[in-house]
C-alpha positions in Angstrom: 67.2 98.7 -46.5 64.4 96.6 -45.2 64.8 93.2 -44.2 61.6 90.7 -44.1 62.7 87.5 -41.9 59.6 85.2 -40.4 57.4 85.9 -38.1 57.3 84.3 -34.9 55.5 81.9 -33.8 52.4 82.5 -31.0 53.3 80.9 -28.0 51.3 78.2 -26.4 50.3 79.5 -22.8 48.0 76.4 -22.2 50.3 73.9 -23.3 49.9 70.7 -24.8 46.8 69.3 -24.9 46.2 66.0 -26.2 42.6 65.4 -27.8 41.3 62.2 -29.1 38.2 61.2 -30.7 36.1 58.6 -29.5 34.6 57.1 -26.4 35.2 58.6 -23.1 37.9 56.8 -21.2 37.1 55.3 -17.4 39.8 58.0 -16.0 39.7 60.8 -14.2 41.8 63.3 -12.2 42.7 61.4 -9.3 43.6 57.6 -12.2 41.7 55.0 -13.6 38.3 53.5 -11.5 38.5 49.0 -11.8 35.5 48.1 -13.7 32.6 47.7 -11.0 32.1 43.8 -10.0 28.5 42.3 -9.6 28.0 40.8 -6.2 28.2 37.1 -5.9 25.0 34.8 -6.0 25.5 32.4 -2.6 26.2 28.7 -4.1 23.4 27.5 -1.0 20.9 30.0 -2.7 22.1 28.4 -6.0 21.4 24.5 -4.9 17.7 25.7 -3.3 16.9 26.7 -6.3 18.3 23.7 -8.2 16.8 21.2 -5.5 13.0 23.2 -6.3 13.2 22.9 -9.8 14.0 18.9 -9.7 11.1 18.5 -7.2 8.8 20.3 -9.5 9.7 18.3 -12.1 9.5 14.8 -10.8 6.4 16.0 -9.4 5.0 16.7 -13.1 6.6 13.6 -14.4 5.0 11.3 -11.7 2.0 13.3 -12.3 1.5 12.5 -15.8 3.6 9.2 -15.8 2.3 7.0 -12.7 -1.5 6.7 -14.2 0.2 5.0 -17.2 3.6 3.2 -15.1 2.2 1.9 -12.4 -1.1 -0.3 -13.5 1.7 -1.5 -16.5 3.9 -2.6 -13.1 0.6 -4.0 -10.9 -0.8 -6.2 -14.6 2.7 -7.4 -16.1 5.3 -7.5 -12.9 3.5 -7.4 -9.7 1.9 -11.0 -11.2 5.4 -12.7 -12.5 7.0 -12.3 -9.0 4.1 -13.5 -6.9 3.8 -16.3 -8.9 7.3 -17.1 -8.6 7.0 -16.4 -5.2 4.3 -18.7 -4.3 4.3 -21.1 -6.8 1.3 -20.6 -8.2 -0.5 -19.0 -11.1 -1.2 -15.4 -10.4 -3.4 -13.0 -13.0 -4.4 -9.6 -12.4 -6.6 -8.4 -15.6 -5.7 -4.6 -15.3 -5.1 -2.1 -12.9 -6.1 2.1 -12.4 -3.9 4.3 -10.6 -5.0 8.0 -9.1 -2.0 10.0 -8.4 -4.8 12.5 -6.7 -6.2 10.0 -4.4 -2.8 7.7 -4.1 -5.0 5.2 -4.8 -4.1 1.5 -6.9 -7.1 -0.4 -7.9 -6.8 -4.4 -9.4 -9.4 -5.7 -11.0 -9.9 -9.5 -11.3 -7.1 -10.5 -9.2 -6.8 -14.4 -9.1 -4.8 -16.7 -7.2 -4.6 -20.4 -8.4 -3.4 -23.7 -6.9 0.0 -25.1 -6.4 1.7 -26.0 -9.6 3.2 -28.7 -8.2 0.2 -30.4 -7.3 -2.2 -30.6 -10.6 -4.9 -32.4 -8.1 -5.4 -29.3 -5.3 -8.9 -28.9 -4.7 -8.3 -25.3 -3.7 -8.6 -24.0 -7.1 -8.6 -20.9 -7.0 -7.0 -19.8 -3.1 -8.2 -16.3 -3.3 -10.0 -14.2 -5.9 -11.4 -10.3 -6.1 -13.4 -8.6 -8.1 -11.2 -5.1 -7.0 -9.0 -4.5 -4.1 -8.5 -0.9 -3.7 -5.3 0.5 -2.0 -4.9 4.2 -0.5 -1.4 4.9 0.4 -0.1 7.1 2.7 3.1 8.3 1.1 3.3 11.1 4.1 3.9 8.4 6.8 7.4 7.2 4.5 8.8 10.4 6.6 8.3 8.2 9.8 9.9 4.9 8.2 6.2 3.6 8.0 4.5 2.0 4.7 0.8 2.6 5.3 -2.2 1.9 3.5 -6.1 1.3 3.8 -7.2 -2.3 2.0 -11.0 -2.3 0.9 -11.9 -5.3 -1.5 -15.6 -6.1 -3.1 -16.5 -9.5 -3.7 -13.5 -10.8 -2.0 -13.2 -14.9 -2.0 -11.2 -16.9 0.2 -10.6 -21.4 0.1 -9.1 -21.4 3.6 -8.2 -25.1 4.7 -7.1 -26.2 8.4 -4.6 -29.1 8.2 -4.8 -32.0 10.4 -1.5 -30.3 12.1 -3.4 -27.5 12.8 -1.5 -25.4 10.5 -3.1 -23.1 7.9 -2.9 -22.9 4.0 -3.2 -19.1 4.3 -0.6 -19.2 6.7 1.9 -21.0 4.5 1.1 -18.9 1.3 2.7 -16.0 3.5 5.7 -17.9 4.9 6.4 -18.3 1.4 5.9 -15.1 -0.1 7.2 -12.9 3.1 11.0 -14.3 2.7 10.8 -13.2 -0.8 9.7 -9.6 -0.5 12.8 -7.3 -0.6 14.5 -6.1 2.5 13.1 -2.7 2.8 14.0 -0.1 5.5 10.1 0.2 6.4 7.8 -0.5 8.8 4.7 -2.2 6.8 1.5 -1.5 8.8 -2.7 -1.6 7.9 -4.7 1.4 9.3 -8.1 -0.4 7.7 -9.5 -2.9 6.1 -13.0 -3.3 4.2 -14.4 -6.2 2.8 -18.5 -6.5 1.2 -20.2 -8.9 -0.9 -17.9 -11.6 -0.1 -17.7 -15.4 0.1 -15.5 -17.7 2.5 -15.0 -21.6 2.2 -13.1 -23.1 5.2 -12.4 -26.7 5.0 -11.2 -28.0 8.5 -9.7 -31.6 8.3 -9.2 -32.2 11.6 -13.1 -32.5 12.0 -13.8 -33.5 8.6 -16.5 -30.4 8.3 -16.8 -27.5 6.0 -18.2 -24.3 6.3 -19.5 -21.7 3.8 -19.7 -17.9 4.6 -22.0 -16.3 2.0 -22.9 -12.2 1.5 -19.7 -11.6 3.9 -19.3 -7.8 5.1 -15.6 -7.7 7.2 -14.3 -4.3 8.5 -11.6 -3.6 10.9 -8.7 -1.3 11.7 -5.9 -2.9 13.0 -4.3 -0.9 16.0 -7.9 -0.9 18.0 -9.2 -3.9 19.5 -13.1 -3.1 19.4 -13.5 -1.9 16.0 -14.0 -5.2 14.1 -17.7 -6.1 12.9 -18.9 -8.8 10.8 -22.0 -9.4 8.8 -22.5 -13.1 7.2 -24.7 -15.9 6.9 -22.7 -19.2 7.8 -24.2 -22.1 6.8 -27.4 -20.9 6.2 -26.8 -18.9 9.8 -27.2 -15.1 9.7 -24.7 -13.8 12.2 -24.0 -9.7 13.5 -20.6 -9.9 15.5 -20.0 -5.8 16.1 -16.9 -7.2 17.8 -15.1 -10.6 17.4 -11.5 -9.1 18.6 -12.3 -10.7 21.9 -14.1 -13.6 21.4 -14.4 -13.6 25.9 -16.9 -10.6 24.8 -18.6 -11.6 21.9 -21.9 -9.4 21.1 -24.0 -12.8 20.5 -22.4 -15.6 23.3 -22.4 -19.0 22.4 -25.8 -20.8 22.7 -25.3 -24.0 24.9 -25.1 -27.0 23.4 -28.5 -29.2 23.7 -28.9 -31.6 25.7 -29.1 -35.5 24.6 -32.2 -36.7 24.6 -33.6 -40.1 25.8 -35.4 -41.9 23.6 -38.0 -44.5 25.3 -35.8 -47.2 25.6 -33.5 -45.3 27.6 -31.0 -45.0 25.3 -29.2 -41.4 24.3 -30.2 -40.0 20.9 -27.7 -36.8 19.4 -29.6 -33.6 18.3 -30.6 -33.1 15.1 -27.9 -32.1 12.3 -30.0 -29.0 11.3 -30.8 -27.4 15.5 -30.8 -23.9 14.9 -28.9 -23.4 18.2 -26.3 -25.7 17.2 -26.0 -24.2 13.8 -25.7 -20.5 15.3 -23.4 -22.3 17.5 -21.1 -23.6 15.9 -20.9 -20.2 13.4 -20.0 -18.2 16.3 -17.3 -20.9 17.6 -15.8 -20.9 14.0 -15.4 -17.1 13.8 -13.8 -17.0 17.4 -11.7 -19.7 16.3 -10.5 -18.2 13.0 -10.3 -14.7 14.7 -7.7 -16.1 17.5 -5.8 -17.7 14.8 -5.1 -14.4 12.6 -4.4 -12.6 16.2 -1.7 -15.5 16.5 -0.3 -15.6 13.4 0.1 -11.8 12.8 3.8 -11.6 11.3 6.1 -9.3 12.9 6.3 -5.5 11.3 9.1 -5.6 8.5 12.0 -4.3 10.2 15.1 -2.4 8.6 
């Protein structure tokens, strides 16, 4: 009798082996790999870049910004504090500003009299038709604020008291203590002035002077480098160097001689001698020169 029972079963002679669909797994014969890590940007690197970016950008926005920022502060600030400062009415009718050229141009800048005196004859102190001023913001590095001053029919009311003291002189005592206290040195490589007029009234002698079609250029820091062109009193004068008046281009002319009339008596020289005119020019623009060279204020210190 035949029996039918079940067939056996094939053996497995490779074992096991698991299979799954899908994405290959990070493991491998010898265990699973950590995932690999990107290297670290340095956090100096980092700020450089950070630092160069902010530069960039204040140099755009002061770029495009300072033409229109900076004549608004020269026209409707810059006159409110001097004016506060000195006590007198200060206008400024607009102001240009080239970020290129660092350069701040006022136009019709006009300094009035005292307000507490309604009466001052020196109306107005000083005046300009421009007043042009380069900076030199690569000298801030040093702790220096320089500049270059160049003004075109420039006007000046300059009075000597009977003390011997200076209305220009005070206007600055009075406006220095005001200026904010600034860790800089202020200093003036050059100055220009052309087509420019000077009234000095000198009470001690009673006498005034007028300085008409007035050309004044200097720099500072060198003692031979001043000239003037002007006609003082009618008295066309060249001085290529009034720094030391001891070595004046054109030296005084003496002073005539008295001369005797027929009865013996002593009779002055005319009013209008041309040597006393020239003379007196020359003694008035030594005179005025050693008095700037005296009152030169200090450099702003820190």
């Amino acid at each position: 009798m035949i029996r039918i029972t079940d067939t056996p079963k094939p053996k497995d002679r490779f074992g096991s082996i698991p299979i799954r669909v899908g994405k290959p797994t990070s493991s491998s014969l010898y265990g699973p790999h950590p995932p690999a890590r990107r290297p670290r940007k340095s956090s100096l690197w980092t700020w450089l870049k950070r630092i160069v970016v902010l530069l960039l950008w204040l140099t755009l926005l002061l770029g495009i910004g300072s033409p229109l920022l900076v004549p608004y502060l020269a026209t409707a600030l810059l006159p409110q504090y001097l004016a506060g400062a000195l006590n007198r009415p200060v206008t400024i009718a607009r102001a240009e500003f080239n970020p290129l050229t660092r350069t701040l141009t006022l136009h019709q800048l006009i300094v009035g009299p005292k307000l507490s005196r309604p009466d001052d004859p020196v109306d107005p102190l000083l005046s300009a038709a421009t007043i042009s001023i380069n900076l030199a913001p690569e000298r801030l590095l040093n702790g220096e604020a320089a500049c270059t001053l160049a003004a075109e029919r420039f006007f000046l009311h300059l009075v000597r008291q009977k003390d011997g003291g200076y209305n220009l002189g005070q206007v600055l005592d009075d406006l220095l203590p005001a200026l904010p206290a600034i860790p800089l040195r202020f200093s003036c490589d050059a100055f220009a002035l052309s087509n420019s007029r000077l009234v000095f009234g000198d009470e001690q002698s009673g006498k005034t002077y007028l300085a008409e079609e007035l050309t004044l250029t200097g720099s500072p820091g060198q003692a031979s480098a001043i000239s003037l062109q002007a006609k003082i009193n009618g008295v066309s004068l060249t001085l290529p160097d009034i720094a030391r008046p001891d070595q004046a281009a054109n030296p005084l002319p003496a002073t005539p001689e008295p001369t005797k009339k027929e009865g013996g008596t002593d009779a002055p020289s005319p009013p209008d001698n041309p040597a006393l005119q020239a003379a007196e020019a020359i003694a008035l623009v030594q005179e005025l020169s050693q008095a700037a060279k005296e009152y030169r204020p200090s450099p702003l210190a820190p």
